[in-house]
N, C-alpha and C positions, 0 to 999 in steps of 0.2 A: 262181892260187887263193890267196887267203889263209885263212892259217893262224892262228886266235884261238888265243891263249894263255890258257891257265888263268886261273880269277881270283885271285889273291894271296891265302894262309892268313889268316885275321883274325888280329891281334897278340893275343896271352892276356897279360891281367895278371893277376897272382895274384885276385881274387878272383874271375875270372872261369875259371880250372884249380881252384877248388874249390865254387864255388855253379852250381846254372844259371844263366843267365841269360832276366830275363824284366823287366819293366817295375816290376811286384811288388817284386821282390827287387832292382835297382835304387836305387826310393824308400826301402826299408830301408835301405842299404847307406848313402845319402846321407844321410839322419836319422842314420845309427849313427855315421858318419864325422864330422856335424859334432856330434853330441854329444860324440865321444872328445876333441876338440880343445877343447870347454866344458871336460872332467874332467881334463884334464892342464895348460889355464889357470888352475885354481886350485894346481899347486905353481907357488908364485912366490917370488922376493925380492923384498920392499920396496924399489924406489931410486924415485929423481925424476931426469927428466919418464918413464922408459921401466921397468918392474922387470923384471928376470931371471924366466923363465917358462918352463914346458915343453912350451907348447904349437908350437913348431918341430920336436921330437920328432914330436909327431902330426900336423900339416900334413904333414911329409914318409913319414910311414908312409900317413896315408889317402891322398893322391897317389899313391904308386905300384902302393898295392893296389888302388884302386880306378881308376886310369886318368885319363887326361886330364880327360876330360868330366863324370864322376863326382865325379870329386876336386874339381875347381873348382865345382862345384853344391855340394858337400858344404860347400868354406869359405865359397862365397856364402852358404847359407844360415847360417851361423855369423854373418856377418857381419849377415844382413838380420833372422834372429830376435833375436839379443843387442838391437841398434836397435829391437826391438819391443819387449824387453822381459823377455825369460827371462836372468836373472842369469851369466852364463857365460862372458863377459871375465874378466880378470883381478882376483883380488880381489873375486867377485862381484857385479861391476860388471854395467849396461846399461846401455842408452839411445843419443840419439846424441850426448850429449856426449861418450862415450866413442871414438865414429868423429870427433866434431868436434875430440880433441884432441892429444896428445901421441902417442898409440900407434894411432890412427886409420890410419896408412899403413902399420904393418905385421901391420897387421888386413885392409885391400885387398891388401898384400903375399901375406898366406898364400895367397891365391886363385890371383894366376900361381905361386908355389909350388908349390904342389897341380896345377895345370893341366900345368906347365914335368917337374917330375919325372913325373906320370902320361904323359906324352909319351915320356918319355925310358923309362919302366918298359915299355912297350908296345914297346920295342924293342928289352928287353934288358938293358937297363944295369942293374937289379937282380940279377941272375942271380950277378953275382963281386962279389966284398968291391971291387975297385977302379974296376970301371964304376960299383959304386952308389958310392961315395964321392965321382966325378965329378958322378955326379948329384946325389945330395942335396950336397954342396957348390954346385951350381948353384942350386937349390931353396932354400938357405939365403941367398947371395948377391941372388937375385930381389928377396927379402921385403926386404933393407936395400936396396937398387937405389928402390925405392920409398917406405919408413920415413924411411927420412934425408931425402930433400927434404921430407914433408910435415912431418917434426919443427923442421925448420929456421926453415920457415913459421910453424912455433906459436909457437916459441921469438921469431920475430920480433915477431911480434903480442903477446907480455906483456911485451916489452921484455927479453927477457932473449939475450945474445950469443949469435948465430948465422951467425958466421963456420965457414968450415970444421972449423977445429980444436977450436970449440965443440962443433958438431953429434956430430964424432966421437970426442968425448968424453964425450961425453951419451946418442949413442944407438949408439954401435957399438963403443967400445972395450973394455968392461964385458962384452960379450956373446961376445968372442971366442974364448975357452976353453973357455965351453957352450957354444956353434955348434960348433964342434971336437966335441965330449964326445960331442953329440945327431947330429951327422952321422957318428958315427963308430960307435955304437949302430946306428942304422939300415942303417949300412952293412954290419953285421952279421946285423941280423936278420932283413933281407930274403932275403938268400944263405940263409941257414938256415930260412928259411917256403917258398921254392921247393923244397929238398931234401926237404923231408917232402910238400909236395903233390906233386912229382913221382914216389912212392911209393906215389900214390893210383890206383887200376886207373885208364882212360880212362875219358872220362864213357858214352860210349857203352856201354861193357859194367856199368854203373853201373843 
């Protein structure tokens, strides 16, 4: 006789321990998500070809609040509406010169970002200051994992050096201490949004 085993608890990511869920409040959550990440792209520094920006702050919050699937719809659309045309890259930029140029790859970047941490949020690693630190340090590593080669590409194509020590000069060196700053923030604030919804009765009795 065999013996079926249970079906395995669905993973809760925080926004799904504090919203119901439904399809409705899904497409909210993915509009909300990629708006947050338009509104924390405009704190930026001015540099050239890449500026200092906060929007790795909110890639790595709406991935893990909102989950894998969530999250990477959330920065896809970030990516695919700014390219239409709502002002909300950096610098109130659009279009798709803005995907066709310098900061283009860690524009696709934020999306396995978002996808890479909501995975990893779905299993936990948000929960303590140093699982989430593991994660969003992965989630921040993602984004340049992809940024760097296609900046390199750019920089190749205006003629301007892109050897190695160019590139991470250009686009990663500058950024190391807010990647720090903003992964270390997050790593924060996640542990501390699970303690307060975990204080919230079940949804069941709700």
């Amino acid at each position: 006789m065999t013996v079926l085993a249970p079906p395995a608890p669905r993973r809760l990511v925080l926004a799904d321990r504090v919203l119901p869920r439904s399809v409705a409040t899904d497409v909210v959550l993915v509009v909300a998500g990629a708006a947050l990440v338009g509104l924390f792209a405009q704190l930026y520094v001015p540099l050239w070809p890449v500026p200092v920006t906060g929007q790795t702050l909110a890639v790595l919050l709406v991935g893990s609040a909102l989950g894998a699937v969530r999250g990477g719809l959330a920065l896809a659309a970030y990516a695919a509406l700014g390219v239409a045309g709502i002002p909300w890259f950096s610098e109130a930029s659009s279009g798709w010169g803005v995907l066709a140029g310098p900061t283009g790859g860690y524009i696709i970047g934020f999306i396995v970002a978002a996808a890479l941490t909501g995975w990893l949020a779905g299993r936990t690693w948000d929960r303590t200051v140093w699982k989430a630190l593991a994660c969003f340090g992965a989630g921040t590593l993602s984004t340049f994992a992809i940024g760097l080669p296609w900046l390199a590409v750019f920089l190749g194509s205006v003629g301007a050096p892109n050897d190695l020590a160019s590139v991470l000069a250009a686009g990663f060196t500058p950024f190391l201490i807010g990647g720090v700053v903003k992964t270390a923030i997050a790593a924060v604030l996640l542990p501390l949004a699970w303690k307060a919804a975990d204080r919230l009765p079940p949804r069941a009795s709700r």
